[in-house]
N, C-alpha and C positions, 0 to 999 in steps of 0.2 A: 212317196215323198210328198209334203205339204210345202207349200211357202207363206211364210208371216213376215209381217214386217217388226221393226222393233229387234232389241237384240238379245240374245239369250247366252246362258252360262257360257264361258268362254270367249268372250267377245275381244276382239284383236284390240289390242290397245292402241291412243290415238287415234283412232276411227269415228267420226263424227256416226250418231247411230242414223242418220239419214243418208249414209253412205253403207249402209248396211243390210243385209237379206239375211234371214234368219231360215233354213232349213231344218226339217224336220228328215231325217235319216235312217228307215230301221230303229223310229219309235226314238230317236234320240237330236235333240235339238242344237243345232250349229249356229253363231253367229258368222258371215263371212262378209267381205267387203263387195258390191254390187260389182258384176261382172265376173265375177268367180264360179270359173267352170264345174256342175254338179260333184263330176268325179275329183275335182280337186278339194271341194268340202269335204265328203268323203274320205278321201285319205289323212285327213284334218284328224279323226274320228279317234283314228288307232282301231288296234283287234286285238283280237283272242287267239291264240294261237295253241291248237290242238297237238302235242309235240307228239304224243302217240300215233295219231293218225297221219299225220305229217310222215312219220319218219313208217310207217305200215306201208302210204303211198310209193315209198321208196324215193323221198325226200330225203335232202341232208338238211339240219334243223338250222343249221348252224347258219347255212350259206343263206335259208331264206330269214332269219334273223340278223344279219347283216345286211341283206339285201331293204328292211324295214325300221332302219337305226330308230331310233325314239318313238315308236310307234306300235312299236308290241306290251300293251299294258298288262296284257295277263295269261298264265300260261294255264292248259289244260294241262294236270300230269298223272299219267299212267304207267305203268311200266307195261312192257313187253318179253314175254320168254323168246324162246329161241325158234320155239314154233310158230310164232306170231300173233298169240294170244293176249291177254291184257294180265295182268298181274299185280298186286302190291309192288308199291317204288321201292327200290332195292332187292326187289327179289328175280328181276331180269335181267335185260341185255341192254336197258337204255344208258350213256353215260350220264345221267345230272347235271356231275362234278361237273365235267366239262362244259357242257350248253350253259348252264348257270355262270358261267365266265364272263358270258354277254348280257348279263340281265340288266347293266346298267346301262352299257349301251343300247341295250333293247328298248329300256325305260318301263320294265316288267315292274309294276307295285303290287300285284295281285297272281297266285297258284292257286288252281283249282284244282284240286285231290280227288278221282276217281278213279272208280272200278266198275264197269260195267256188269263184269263178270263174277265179282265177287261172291264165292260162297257162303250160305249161312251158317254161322254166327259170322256177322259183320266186324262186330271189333279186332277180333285178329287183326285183320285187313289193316284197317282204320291204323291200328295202332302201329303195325309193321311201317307204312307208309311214312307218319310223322315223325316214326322215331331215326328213320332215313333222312328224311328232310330236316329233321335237326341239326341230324350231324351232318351236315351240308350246310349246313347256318341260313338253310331257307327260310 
């Protein structure tokens, strides 16, 4: 973490920038009002939320996406078989449909479409996943 002064993208509106500390966060720049606890710029930030891994850990996705209203900006998405392997979205046992209920409350603007595992030829994959997430109006 760095400290600068001066305010950078996101700067709290009404805030005189002399009332202001400007952190640097895992390479990403916060303005906050001086006095404002590290960890509390931080959660400022938002995250990325790995629903795959989440839910492999034997997380419920849902519960920690409520638990982070407006602050899960972008989802990782993978699907999972039954074995607990990684798979084209639609071809496992993750629900979407459902997790996708919360994206607004989430304040999800951004999926990230992977497969770690995927075999080659890639496009199958690719294409299986998108055409799931279409019809999901993702």
């Amino acid at each position: 973490m760095t400290v600068t002064t001066g305010a950078a993208p996101g700067t709290p509106a009404g805030v005189p920038p002399e009332d202001l500390v400007t952190l640097t966060i895992d390479g990403i720049e916060i303005s906050v009002p001086k006095g404002t606890l590290v960890i509390r710029a931080a959660e400022l930030l938002g995250i990325e939320l790995d629903l795959f891994w989440a839910i492999k850990a034997g997380q419920d996705a849902k519960a920690l996406i409520r638990r982070l209203p407006g602050r899960v900006y972008a989802y990782h998405v993978k699907d999972m078989t039954a074995e607990g392997a990684m798979t084209s979205v639609g071809k496992g046992v993750i629900d979407f449909a459902d997790i996708f209920t919360l994206n607004d409350m989430a304040g999800v603007r951004h999926l990230y479409v992977e497969n770690d595992q995927s075999p080659a030829p890639y496009l199958p994959d690719i294409t299986t996943s998108f055409t799931t997430l279409s019809r999901l109006g993702a």
